[in-house]
C-alpha positions in Angstrom: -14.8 -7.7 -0.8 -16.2 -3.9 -1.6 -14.3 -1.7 -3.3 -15.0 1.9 -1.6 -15.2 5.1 -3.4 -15.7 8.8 -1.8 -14.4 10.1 1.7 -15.5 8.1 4.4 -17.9 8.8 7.3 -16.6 6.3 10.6 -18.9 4.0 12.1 -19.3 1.5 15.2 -16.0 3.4 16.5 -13.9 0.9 18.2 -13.2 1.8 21.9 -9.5 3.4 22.0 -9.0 4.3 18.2 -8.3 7.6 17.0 -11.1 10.0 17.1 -13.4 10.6 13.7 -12.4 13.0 11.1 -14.5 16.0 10.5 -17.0 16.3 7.7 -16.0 12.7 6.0 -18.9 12.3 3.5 -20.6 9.1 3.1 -19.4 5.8 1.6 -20.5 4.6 -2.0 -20.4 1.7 -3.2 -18.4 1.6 -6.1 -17.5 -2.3 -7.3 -18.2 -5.7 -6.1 -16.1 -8.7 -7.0 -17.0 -12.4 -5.6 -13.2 -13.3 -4.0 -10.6 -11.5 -2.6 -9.0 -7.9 -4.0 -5.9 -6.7 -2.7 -4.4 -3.9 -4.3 -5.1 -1.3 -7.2 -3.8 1.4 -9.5 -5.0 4.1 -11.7 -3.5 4.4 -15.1 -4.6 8.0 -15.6 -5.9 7.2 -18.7 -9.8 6.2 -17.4 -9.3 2.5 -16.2 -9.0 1.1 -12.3 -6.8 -2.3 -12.1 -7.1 -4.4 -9.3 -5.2 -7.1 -8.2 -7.7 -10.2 -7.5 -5.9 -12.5 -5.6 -8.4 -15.0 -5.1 -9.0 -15.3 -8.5 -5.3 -15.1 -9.4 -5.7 -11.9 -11.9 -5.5 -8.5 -12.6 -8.7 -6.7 -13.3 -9.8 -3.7 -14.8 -12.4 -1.5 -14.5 -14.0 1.5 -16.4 -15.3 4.4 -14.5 -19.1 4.0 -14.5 -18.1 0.6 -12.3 -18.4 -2.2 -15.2 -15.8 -4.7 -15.5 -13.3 -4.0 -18.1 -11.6 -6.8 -18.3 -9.1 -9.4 -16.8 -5.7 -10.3 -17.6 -4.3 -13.6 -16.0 -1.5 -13.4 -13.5 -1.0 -13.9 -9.5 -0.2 -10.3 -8.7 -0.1 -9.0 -5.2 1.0 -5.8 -5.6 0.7 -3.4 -8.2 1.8 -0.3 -9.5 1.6 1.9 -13.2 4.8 2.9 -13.8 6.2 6.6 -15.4 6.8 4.6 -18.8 2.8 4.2 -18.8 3.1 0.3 -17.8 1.4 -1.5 -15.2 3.7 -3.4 -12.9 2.8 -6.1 -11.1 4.6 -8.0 -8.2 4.1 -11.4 -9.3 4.3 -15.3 -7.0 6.4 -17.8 -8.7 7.1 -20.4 -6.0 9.9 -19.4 -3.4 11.0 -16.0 -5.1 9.1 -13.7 -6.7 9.4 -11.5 -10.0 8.6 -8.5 -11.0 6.4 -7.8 -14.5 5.8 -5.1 -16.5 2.9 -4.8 -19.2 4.5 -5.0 -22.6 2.4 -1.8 -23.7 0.0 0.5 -21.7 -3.0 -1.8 -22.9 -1.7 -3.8 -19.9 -2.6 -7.3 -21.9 0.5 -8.9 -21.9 3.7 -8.9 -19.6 7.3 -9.5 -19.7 9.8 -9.8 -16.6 11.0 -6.9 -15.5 13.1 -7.7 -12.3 13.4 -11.7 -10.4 15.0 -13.9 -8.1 14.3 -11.7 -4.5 12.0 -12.6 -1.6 10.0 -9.5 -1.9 6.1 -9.4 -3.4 3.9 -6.8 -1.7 4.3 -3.0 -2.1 5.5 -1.4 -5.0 6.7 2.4 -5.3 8.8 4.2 -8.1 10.9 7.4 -6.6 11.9 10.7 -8.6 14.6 8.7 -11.0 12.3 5.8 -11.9 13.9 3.2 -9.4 11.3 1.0 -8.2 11.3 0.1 -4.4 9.3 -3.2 -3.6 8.5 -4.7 0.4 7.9 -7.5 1.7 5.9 -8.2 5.2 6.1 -12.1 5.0 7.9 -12.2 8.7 8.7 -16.0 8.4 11.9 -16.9 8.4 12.6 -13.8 10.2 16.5 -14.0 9.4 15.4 -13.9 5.8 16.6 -10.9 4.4 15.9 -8.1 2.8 12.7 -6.9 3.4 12.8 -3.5 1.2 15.1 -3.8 -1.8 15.7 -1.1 -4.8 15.4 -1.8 -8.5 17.5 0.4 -10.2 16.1 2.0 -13.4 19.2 1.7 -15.3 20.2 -1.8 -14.1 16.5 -3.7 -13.1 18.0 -7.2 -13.5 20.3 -6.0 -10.8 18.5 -5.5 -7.6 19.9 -4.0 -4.5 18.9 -4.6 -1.0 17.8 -1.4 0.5 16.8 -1.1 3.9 16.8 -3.4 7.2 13.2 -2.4 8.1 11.2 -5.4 9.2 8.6 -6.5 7.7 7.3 -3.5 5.6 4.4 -3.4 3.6 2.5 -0.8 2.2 4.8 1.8 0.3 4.2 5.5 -1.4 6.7 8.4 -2.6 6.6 11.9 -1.8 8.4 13.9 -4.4 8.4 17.2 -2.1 10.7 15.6 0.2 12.5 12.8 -1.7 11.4 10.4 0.6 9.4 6.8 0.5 6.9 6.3 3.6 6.0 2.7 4.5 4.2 0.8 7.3 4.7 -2.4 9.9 1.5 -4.8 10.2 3.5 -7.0 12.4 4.3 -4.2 14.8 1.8 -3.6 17.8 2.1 -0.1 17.7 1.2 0.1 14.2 4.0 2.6 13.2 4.4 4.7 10.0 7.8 5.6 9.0 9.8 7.6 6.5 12.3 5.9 4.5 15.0 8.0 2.6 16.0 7.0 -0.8 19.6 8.6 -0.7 20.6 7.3 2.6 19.5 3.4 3.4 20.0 3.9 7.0 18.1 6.7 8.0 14.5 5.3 8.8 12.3 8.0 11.1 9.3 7.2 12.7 6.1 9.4 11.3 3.9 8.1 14.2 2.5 5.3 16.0 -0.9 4.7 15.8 -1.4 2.1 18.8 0.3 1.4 21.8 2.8 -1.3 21.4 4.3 -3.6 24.0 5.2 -6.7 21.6 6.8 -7.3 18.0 7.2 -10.2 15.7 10.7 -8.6 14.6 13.8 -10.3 16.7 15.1 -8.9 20.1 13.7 -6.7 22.5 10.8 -4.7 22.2 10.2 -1.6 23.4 6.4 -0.7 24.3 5.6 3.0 21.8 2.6 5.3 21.2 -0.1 6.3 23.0 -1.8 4.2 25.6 -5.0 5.5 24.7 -4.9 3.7 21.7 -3.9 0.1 22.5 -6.0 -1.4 19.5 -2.6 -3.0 16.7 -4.1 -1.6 13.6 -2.1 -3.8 10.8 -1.8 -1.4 8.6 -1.8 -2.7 5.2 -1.6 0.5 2.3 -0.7 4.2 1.9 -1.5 6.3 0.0 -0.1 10.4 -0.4 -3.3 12.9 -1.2 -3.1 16.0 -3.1 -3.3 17.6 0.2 -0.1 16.1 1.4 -1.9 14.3 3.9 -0.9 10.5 4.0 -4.3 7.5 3.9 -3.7 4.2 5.7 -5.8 1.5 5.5 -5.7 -0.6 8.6 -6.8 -4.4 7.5 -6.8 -5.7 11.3 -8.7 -3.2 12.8 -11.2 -2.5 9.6 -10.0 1.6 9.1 -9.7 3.8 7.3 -7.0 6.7 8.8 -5.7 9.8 7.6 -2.2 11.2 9.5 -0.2 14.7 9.0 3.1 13.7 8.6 4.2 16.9 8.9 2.8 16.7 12.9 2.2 12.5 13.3 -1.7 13.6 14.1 -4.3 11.4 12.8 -7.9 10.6 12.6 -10.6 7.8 11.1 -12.0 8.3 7.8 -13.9 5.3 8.4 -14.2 2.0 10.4 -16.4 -1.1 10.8 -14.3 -1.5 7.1 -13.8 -5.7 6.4 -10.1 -6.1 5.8 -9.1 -3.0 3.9 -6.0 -3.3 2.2 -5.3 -0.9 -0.2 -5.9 2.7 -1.0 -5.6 5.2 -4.3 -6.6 8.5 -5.0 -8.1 8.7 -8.5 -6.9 9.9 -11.4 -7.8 10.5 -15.1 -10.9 8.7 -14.1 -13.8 10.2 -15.4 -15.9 12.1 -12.7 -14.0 10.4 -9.7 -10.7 12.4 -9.6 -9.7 13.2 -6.8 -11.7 10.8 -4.9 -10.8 7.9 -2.1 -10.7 4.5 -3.5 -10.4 1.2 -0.9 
């Protein structure tokens, strides 16, 4: 799997996608790992982790590329936290748990949070209550698919929202609000989540045309007919701009959306299986750039 640096120029467009952004520079090739990354966070401090969940580790890289080091845990998800920890959404058999490094050297980790059915995408809000998603669909009657950590409470988790099968997930500060996205949904929908009010779930956009859904009942077809390709979106991201970065790990792209309007466009495509995306941070010569 490559791990993607830079704004990125679209290629071998599929037929019915969105159309290419304007002036994406070209790809570089940043790192290269021999199994399977999946997620990744910047610790602002001049190191990259990566979850490696092939190789059942986190990873961490320095910003001239090289291999840092690698710590041994089966994390999916993974986020640094606003008490400069690395948090990791962790496997362990039926239910999951949540770990935190024990400094900001991110060598050693305690529990933070366990017991719920959730292991895939991590986001802290405002008041440091950590929101965690889970898109395993099967059984579907197994609840909840979002839940809420609360700062002051974390062995207490709260079940937070009914959304099905969420994955990716990302704060925006400016409105208060967590965005998230449905792989299992045909019409590849991004939506905004609030985190004062569980039940109020809007719908940013959908980015293909939709006519079927793993989620129970009735389904009814959404988005644009010119786009029928399901995109399984995977990760979010929020740029400095505002501007929200999807990467799509069924349909290999890279897409940037307006939530402000629901427009979007392709960063890049022909990607294989992207599933995460970061802008950088305190990371040498690199902030500010696209990492997938």
């Amino acid at each position: 799997m490559l791990l993607l640096a830079s704004f990125l120029t679209p290629s071998a467009m599929a037929q019915g996608t969105q159309e290419a952004c304007p002036n994406a520079p070209e790809p570089q090739l940043f790192f290269e790992n021999e199994s399977s990354l999946e997620n990744l966070a910047f610790d602002g401090n001049g190191s990259l982790y990566l979850s490696d969940a092939g190789g059942a580790r986190i990873l961490r890289v320095s910003p001239d590329g090289t291999l840092a080091g690698a710590i041994a845990l089966d994390a999916h998800g993974i986020v640094w936290g606003p008490d400069n920890r690395l948090y990791a959404a962790v496997t362990a058999g039926e239910l999951n748990d949540i770990q935190r490094s024990t400094d900001a050297s991110a060598t050693a980790f305690e529990v933070y949070s366990k017991g719920m059915p959730v292991f895939n995408g991590m986001a802290f809000d405002g008041a440091g209550n950590l929101y965690v998603s889970d898109d395993n669909i099967v059984p579907p009657e197994q609840p909840p698919d979002l839940v809420r950590i609360p700062a002051a409470n974390p062995t207490h988790w709260q079940p937070w929202s009914d959304v099905y099968g969420p994955d990716g997930l990302v704060y925006d500060a400016a409105s208060d609000a967590l965005y998230t996205v449905v792989p299992a949904d045909q019409s590849s929908p991004v939506l905004r989540l609030s985190t004062t009010d569980p039940a109020k779930v809007e719908v940013v956009a959908y980015l293909s045309y939709g006519i079927a859904s793993l989620a129970p009942g009735y389904h009814d077809p959404q988005g644009d007919p010119s786009y029928p390709v399901p995109k399984g979106l995977d990760d979010l991201t929020l740029g400095p701009d505002g501007l929200l970065y999807i990467a799509a790990h069924l349909s290999g792209e890279l897409l940037r959306l307006d939530p402000a309007t629901g427009s979007a466009c392709v960063l890049a495509s022909g990607l294989e299986e992207p599933s995460s995306v970061r802008t950088a941070h305190g990371f040498g010569t690199h902030n500010g750039k696209l990492f997938v």
